[in-house]
C-alpha positions as CSV (number, residue, x, y, z in Angstrom):
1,X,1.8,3.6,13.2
2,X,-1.2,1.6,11.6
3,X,-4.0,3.5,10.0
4,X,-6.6,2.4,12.0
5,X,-4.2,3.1,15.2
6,X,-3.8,6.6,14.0
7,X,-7.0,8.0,13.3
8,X,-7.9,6.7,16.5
9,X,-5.4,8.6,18.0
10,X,-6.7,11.6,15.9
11,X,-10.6,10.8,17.3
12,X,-11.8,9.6,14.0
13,X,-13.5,6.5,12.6
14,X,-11.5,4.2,10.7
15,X,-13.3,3.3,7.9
16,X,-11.6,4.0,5.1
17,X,-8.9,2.1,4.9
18,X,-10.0,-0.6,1.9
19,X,-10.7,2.8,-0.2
20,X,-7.2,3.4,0.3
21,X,-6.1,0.1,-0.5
22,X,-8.1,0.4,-3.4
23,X,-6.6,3.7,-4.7
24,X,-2.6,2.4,-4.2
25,X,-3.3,-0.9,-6.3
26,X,-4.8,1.2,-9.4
27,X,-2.9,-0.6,-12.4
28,X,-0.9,2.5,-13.8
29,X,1.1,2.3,-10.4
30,X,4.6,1.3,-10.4
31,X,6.3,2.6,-7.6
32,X,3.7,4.6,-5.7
33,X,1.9,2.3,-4.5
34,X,0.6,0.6,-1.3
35,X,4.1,-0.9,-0.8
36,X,5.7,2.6,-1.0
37,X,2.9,4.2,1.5
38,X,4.0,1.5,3.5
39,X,7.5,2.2,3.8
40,X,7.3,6.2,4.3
41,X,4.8,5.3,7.1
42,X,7.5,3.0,8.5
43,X,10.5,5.2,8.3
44,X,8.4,8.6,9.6
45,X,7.6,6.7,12.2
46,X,11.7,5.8,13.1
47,X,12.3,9.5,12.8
48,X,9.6,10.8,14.8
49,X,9.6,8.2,17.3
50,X,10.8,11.0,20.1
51,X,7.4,13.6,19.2
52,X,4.1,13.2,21.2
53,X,1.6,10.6,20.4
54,X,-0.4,13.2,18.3
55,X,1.9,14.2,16.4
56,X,3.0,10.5,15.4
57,X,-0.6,9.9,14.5
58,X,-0.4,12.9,12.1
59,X,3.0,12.1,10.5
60,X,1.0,8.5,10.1
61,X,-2.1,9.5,8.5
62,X,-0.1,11.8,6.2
63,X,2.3,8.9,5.1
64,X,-0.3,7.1,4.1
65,X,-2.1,9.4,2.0
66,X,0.7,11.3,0.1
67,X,0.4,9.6,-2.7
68,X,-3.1,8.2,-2.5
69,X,-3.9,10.3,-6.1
70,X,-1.1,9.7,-8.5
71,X,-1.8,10.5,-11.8
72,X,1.7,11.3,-12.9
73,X,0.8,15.2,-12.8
74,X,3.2,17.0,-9.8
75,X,1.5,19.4,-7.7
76,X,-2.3,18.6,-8.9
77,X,-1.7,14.5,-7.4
78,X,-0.2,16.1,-4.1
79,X,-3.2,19.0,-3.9
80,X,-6.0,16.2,-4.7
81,X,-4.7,14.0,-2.0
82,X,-4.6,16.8,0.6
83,X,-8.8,16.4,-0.7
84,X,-8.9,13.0,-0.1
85,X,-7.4,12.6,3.4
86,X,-9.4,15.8,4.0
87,X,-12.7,13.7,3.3
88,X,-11.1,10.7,4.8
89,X,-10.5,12.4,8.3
90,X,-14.2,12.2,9.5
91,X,-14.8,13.0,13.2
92,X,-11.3,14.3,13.6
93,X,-10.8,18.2,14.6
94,X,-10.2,20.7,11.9
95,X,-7.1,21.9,13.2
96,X,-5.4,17.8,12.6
97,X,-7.2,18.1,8.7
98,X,-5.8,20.8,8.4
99,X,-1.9,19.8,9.3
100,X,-2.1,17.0,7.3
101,X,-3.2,19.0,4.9
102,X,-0.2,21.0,5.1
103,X,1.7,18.1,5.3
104,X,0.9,16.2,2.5
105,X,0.9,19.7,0.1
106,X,4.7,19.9,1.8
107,X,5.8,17.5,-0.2
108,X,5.7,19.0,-3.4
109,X,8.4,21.2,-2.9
110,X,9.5,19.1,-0.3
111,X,10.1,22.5,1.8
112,X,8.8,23.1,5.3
113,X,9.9,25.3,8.2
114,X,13.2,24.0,9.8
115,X,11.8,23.9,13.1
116,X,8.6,21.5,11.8
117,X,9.6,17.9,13.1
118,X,6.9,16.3,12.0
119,X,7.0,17.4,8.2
120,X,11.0,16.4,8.4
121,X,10.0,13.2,9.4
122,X,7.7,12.8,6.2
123,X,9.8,14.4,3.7
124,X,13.1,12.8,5.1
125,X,11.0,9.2,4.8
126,X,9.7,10.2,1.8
127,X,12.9,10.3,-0.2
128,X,14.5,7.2,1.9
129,X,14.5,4.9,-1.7
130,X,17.0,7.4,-2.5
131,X,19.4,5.9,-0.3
132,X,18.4,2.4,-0.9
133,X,20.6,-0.4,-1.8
134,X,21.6,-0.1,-5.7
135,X,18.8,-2.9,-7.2
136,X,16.6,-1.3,-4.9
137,X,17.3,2.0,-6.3
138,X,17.3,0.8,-10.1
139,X,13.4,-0.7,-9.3
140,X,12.4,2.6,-7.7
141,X,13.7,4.7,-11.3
142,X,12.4,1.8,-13.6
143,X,9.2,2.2,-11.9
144,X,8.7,5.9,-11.9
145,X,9.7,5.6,-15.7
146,X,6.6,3.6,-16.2
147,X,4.4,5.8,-14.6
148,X,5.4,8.6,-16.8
149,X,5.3,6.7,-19.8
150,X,3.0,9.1,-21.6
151,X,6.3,11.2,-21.9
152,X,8.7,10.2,-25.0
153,X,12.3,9.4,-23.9
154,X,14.0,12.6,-24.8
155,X,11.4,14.5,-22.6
156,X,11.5,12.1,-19.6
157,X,15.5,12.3,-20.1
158,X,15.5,16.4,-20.0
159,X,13.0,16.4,-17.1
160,X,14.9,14.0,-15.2
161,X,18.5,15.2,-15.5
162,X,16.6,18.6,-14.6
163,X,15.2,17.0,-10.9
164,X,18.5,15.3,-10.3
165,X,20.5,18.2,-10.5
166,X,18.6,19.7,-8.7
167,X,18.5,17.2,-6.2
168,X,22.1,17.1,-6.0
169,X,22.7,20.5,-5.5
170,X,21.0,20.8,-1.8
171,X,21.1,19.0,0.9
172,X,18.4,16.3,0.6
173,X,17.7,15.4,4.0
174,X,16.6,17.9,7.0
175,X,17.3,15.5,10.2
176,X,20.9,14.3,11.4
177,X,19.2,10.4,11.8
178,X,18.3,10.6,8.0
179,X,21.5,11.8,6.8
180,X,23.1,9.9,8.3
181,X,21.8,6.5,7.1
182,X,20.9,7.3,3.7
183,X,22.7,10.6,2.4
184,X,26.1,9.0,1.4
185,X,23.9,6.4,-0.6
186,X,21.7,8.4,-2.1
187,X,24.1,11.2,-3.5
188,X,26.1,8.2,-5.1
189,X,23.0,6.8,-6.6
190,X,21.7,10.3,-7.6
191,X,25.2,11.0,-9.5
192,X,25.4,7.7,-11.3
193,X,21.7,7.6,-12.8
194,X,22.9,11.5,-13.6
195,X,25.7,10.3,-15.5
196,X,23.8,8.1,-17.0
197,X,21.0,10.2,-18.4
198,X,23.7,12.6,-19.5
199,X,25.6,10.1,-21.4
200,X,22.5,9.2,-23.6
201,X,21.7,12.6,-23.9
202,X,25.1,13.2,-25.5
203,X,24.5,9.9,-27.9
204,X,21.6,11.2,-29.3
205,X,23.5,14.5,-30.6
């Protein structure tokens, strides 16, 4: 669902979507940008295509403002842009702020109550470049390295093999349609950047 479509649907005014634009095209971005927004709000919208117009509009609006502060600092970016669609939601009732809200703070730990369709549908679209093609894949890690490029290559390379294993050891996507269509990929591209990572780690012993 478009923006504009869903804070209508939500009983806001639309008027902030150029700040929006604005935010994803900052220069430090690599891979969170408007591009990325894009594509959540495209597959949330596949997997909650069977939930109430509402409830589209919210998985929507919090799609597109996930990521809207990145600043390469987890938990502070996810918090600040619960602030920002919070300001950005004028006219629409407290009790929508306050789920996307919820929504967008969900995916720091990406954890949420099974029985919360609409937060699977984010956090299952949010990790969908994890089962992406394998160029696709290798652009999405390349660019995340560049964002964190404040961090020297031995930290980045402990922190990383860190999230991956963690990764790998739950299950990484909540809905049937999402594992279905990109677990398989994702746990092999998930193992093979791990084995990469731990290979170097070894080198420089």
């Amino acid at each position: 669902m478009k923006w504009a479509d869903a804070i209508t649907v939500l009983g806001g005014v639309s008027d902030a979507w150029s700040r929006l634009e604005a935010r994803y095209r900052e220069p430090h971005r690599r891979y969170h940008t408007l591009d990325h927004a894009a594509a959540v709000a495209r597959d949330s919208a596949w997997l909650a295509a069977d939930l109430g117009e509402v409830d589209r509009a919210l998985v929507a609006v919090a799609a597109w403002t996930h990521d809207i502060v990145y600043d390469a600092k987890p938990g502070d970016d996810e918090r600040a842009s619960a602030a920002w669609a919070r300001e950005a939601l004028a006219g629409v009732a407290e009790a929508h702020v306050e789920r996307v809200e919820g929504l967008i703070l969900a995916t720091i730990k990406h954890v949420a109550p099974a029985d919360d369709d609409i937060a699977t549908a984010l956090l299952d679209a949010d990790l969908a470049i994890l089962g992406a093609p394998k160029e696709l894949y290798s652009t999405y890690t390349r660019g995340v390295r560049e964002e964190y490029a404040k961090y020297p290559d031995d930290v980045w390379r402990e922190g990383r093999i860190a999230v991956l294993e963690g990764m790998l050891a739950r299950p990484l996507y909540r809905s049937e349609a999402a594992r279905a269509r990109w677990a398989s990929a994702a746990e092999t591209n998930l193992a093979a950047e791990l084995t990469h990572w731990r290979r170097e780690r070894d080198d420089h012993r």
